[in-house]
The first five atom37 places (N, CA, C, CB, O) and aatype in JSON, in Angstrom:
{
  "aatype": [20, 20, 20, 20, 20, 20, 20, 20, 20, 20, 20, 20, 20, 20, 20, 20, 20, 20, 20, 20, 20, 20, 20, 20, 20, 20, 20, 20, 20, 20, 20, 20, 20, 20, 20, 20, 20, 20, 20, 20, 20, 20, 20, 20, 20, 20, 20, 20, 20, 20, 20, 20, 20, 20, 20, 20, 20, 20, 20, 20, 20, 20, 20, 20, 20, 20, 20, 20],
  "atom_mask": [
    [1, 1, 1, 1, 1],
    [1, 1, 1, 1, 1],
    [1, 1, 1, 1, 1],
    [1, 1, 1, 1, 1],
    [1, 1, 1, 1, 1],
    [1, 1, 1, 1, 1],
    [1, 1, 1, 1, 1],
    [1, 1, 1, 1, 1],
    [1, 1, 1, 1, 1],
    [1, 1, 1, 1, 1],
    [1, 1, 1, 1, 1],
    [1, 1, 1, 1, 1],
    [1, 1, 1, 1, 1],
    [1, 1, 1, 1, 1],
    [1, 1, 1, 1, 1],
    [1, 1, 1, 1, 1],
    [1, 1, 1, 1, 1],
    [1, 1, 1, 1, 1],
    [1, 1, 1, 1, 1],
    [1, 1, 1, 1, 1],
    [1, 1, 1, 1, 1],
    [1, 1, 1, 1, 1],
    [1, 1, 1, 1, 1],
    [1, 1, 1, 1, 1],
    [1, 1, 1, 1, 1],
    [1, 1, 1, 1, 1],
    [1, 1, 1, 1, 1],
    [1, 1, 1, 1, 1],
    [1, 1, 1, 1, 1],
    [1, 1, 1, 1, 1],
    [1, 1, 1, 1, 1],
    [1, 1, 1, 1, 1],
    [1, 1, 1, 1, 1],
    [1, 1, 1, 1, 1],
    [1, 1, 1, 1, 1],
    [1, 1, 1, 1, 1],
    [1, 1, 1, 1, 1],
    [1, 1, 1, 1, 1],
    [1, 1, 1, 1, 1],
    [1, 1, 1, 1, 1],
    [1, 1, 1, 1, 1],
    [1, 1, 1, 1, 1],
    [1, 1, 1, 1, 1],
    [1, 1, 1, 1, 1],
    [1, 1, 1, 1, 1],
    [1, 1, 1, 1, 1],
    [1, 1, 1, 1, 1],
    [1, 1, 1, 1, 1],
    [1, 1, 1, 1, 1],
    [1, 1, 1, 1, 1],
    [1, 1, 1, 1, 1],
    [1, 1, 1, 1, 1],
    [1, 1, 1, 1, 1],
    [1, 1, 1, 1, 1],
    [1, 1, 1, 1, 1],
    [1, 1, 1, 1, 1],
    [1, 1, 1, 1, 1],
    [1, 1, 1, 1, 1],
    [1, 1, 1, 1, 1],
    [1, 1, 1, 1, 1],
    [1, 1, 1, 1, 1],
    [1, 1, 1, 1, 1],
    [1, 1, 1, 1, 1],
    [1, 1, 1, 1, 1],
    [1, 1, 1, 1, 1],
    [1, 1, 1, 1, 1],
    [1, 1, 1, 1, 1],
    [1, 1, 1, 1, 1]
  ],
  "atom_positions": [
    [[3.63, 46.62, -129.43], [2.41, 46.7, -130.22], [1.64, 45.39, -130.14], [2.75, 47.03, -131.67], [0.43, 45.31, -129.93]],
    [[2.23, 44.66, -130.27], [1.71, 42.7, -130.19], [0.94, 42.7, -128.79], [3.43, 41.19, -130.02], [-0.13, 42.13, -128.58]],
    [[1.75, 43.5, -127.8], [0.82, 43.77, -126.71], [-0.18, 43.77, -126.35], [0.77, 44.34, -126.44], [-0.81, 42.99, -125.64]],
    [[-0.54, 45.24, -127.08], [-1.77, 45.77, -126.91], [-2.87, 45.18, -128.08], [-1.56, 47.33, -126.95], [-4.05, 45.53, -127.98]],
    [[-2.44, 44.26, -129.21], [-3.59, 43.65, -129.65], [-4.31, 42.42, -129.27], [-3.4, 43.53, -130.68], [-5.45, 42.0, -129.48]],
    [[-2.91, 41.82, -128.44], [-3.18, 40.86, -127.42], [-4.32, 40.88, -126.37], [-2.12, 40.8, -126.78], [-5.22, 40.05, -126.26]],
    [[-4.09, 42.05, -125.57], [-5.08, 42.86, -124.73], [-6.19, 43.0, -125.34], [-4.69, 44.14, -124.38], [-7.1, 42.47, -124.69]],
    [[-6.63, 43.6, -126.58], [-7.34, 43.46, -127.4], [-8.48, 42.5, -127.48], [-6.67, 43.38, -128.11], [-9.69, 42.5, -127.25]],
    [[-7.73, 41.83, -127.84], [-8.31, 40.71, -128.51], [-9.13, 40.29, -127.29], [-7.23, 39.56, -129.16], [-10.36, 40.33, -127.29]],
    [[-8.09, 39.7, -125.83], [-8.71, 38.98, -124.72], [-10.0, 40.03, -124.08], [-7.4, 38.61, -123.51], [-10.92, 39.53, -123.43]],
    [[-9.96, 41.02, -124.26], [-11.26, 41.91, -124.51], [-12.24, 41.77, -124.8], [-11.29, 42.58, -125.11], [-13.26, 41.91, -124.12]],
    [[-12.09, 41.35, -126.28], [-13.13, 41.29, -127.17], [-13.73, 39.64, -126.45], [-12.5, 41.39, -129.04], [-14.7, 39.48, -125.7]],
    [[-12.99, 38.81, -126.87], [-13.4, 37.37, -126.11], [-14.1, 37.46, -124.54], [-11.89, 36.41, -125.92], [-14.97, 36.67, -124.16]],
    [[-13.69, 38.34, -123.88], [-14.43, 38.1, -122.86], [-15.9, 39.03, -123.11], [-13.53, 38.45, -121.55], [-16.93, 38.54, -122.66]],
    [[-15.99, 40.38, -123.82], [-17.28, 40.84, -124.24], [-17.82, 39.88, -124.87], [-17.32, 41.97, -125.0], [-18.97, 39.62, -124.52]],
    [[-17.21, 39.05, -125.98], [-18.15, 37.92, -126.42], [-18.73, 36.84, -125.42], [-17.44, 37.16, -127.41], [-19.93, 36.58, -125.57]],
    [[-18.21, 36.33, -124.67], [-18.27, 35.57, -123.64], [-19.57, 35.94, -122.93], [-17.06, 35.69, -122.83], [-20.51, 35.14, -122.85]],
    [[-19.62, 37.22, -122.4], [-20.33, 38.1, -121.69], [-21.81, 38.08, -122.09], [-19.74, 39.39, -121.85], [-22.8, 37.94, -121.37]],
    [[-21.69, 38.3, -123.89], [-23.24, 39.0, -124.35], [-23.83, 37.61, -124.54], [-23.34, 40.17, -126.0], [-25.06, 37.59, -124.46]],
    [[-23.06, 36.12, -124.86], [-23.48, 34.81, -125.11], [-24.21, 34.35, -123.91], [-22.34, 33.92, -125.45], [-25.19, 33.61, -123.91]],
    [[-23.52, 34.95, -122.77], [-24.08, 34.55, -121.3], [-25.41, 35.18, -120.69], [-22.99, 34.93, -120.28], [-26.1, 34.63, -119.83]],
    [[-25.73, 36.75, -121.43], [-26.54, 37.73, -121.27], [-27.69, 36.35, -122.22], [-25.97, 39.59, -121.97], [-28.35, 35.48, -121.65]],
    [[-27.59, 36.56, -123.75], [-28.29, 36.04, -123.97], [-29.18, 34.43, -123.74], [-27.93, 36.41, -124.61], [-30.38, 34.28, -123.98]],
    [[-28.44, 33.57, -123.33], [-28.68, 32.31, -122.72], [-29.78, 32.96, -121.97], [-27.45, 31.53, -121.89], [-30.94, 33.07, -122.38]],
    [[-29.18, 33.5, -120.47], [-30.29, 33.87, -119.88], [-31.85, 34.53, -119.84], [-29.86, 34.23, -119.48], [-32.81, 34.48, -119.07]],
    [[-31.55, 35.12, -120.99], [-32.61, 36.12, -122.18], [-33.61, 34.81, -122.43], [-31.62, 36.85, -124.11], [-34.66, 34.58, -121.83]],
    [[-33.17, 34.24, -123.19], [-33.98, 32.72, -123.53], [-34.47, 31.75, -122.62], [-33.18, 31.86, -124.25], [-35.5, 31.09, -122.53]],
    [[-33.33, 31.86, -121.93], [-34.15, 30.75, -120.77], [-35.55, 31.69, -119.82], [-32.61, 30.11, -119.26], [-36.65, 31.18, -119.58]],
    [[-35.25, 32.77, -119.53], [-36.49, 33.79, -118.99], [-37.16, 33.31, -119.71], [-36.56, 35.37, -119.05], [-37.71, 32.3, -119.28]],
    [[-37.5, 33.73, -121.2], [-38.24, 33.64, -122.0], [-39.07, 32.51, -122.67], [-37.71, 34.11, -122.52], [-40.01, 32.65, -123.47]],
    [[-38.5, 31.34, -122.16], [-39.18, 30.23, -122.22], [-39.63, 29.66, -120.64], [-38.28, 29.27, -123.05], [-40.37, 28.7, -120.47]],
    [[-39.0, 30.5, -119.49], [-39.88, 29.79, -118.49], [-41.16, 30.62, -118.54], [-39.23, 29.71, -116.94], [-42.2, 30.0, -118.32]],
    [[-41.28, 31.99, -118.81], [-42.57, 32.91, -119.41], [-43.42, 31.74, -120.34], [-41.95, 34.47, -120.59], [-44.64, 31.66, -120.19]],
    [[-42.85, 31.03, -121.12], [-43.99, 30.32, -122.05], [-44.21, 28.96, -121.3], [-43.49, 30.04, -123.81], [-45.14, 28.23, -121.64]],
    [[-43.75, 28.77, -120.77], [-43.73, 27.29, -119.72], [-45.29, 28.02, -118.83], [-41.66, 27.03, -118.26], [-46.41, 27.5, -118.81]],
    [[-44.92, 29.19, -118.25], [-45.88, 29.2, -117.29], [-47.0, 29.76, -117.4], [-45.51, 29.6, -116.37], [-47.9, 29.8, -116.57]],
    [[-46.93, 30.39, -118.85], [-48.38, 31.01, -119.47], [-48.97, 29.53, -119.64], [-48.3, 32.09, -121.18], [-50.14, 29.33, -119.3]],
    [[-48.21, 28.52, -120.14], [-49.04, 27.6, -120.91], [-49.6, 26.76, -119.87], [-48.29, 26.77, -122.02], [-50.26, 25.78, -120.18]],
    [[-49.37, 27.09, -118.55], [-49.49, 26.15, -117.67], [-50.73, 26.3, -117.25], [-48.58, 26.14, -116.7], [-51.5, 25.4, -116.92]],
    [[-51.0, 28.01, -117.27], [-52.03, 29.05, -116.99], [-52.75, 28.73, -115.08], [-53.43, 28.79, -118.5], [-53.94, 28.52, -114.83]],
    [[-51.89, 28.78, -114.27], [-51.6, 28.72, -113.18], [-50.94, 30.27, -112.54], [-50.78, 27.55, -113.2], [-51.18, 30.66, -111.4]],
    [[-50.27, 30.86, -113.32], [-50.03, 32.05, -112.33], [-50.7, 33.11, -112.9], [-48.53, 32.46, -112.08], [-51.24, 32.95, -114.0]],
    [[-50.78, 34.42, -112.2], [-51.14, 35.54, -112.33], [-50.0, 36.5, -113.42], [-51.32, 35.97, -110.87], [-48.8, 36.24, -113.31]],
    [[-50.26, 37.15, -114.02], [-49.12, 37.81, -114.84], [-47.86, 38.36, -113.91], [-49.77, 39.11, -115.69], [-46.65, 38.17, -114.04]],
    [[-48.46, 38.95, -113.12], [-47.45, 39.84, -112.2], [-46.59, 38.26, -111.47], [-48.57, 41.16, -110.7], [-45.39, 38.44, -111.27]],
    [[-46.86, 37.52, -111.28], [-46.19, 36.5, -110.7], [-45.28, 36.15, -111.44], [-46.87, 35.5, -110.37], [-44.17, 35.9, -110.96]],
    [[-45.54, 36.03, -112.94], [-44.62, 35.32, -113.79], [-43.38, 36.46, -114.48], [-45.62, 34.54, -115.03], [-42.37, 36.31, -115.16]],
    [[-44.12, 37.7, -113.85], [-43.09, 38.94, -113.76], [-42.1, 38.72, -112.9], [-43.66, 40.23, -113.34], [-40.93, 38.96, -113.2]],
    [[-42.43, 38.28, -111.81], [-41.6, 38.37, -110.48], [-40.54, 37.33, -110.49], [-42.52, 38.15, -109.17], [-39.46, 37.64, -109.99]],
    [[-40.74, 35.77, -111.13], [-40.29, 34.8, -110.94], [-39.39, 35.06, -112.42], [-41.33, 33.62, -110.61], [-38.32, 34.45, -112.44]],
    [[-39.64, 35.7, -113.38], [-38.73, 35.64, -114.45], [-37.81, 36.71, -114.52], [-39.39, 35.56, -115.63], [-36.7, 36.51, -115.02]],
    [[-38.14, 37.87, -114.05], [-36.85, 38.67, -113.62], [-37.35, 39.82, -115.34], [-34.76, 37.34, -113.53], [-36.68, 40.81, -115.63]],
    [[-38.37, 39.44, -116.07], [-39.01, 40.3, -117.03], [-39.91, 41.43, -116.46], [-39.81, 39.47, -117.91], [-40.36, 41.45, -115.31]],
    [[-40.12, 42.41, -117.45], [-40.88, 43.41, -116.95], [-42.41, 42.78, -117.27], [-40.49, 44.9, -117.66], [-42.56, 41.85, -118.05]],
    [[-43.36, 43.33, -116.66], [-44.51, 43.46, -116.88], [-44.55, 43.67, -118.4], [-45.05, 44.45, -116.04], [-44.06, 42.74, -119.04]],
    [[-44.86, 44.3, -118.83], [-45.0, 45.09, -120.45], [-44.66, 43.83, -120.95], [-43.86, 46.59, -121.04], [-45.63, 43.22, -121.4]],
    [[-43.18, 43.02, -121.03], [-42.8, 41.79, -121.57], [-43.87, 40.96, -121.8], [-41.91, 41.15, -120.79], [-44.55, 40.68, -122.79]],
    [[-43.86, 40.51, -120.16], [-45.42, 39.05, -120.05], [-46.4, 39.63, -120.98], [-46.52, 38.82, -118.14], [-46.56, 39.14, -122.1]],
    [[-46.84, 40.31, -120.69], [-48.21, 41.11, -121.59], [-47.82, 40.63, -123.37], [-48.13, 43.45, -121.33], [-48.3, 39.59, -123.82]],
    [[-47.06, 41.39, -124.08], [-46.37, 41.22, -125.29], [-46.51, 39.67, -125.14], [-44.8, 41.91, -125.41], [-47.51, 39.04, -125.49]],
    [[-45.47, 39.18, -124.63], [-45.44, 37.33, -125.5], [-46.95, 36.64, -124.98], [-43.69, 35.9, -124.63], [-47.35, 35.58, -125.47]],
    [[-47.66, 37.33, -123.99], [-48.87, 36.57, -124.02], [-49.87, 36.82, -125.91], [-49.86, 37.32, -122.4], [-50.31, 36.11, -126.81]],
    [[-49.77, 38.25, -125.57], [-50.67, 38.63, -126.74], [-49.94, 38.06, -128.39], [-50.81, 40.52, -126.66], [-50.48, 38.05, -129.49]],
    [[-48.76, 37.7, -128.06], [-48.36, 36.86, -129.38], [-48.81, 35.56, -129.62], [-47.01, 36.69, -129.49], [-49.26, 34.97, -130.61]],
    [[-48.51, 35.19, -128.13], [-49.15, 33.65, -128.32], [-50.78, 33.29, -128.62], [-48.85, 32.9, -126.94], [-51.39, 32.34, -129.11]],
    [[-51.15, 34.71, -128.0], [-52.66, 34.31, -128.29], [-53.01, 34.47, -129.81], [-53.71, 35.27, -127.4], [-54.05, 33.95, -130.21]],
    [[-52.25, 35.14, -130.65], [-52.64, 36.0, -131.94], [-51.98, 34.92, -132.95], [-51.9, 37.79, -132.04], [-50.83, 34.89, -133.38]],
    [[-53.19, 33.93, -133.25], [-53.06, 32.78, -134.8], [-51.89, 33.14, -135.26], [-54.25, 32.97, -136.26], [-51.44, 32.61, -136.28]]
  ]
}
């Protein structure tokens, strides 16, 4: 039984591991998106391409940033 909660557990730690690593990357996209809006040098679709975000995304955090 100690076994399988063992197993368990090293499970769970590596899904945690996993979604911490998902998210890092989430953020870092998401701030090179505000790096390069603010730079206002690329085209939207460019900053699609280079951030690995969808279209729809860029659009959204532009129209936030623009909105006081």
């Amino acid at each position: 039984m100690c076994k399988v909660f063992e197993e368990l557990r090293q499970e769970g730690i590596q899904e945690g591991i996993q979604e911490g690593m998902q998210r890092g990357e989430e953020r870092r996209s998401i701030q090179l998106v505000h790096d390069m809006l603010a730079a206002g040098k690329y085209a939207l679709e460019e900053i699609a391409a280079l951030s690995g975000l969808p279209l729809s995304e860029i659009q959204r955090i532009q129209a936030a940033r623009e909105t006081p």
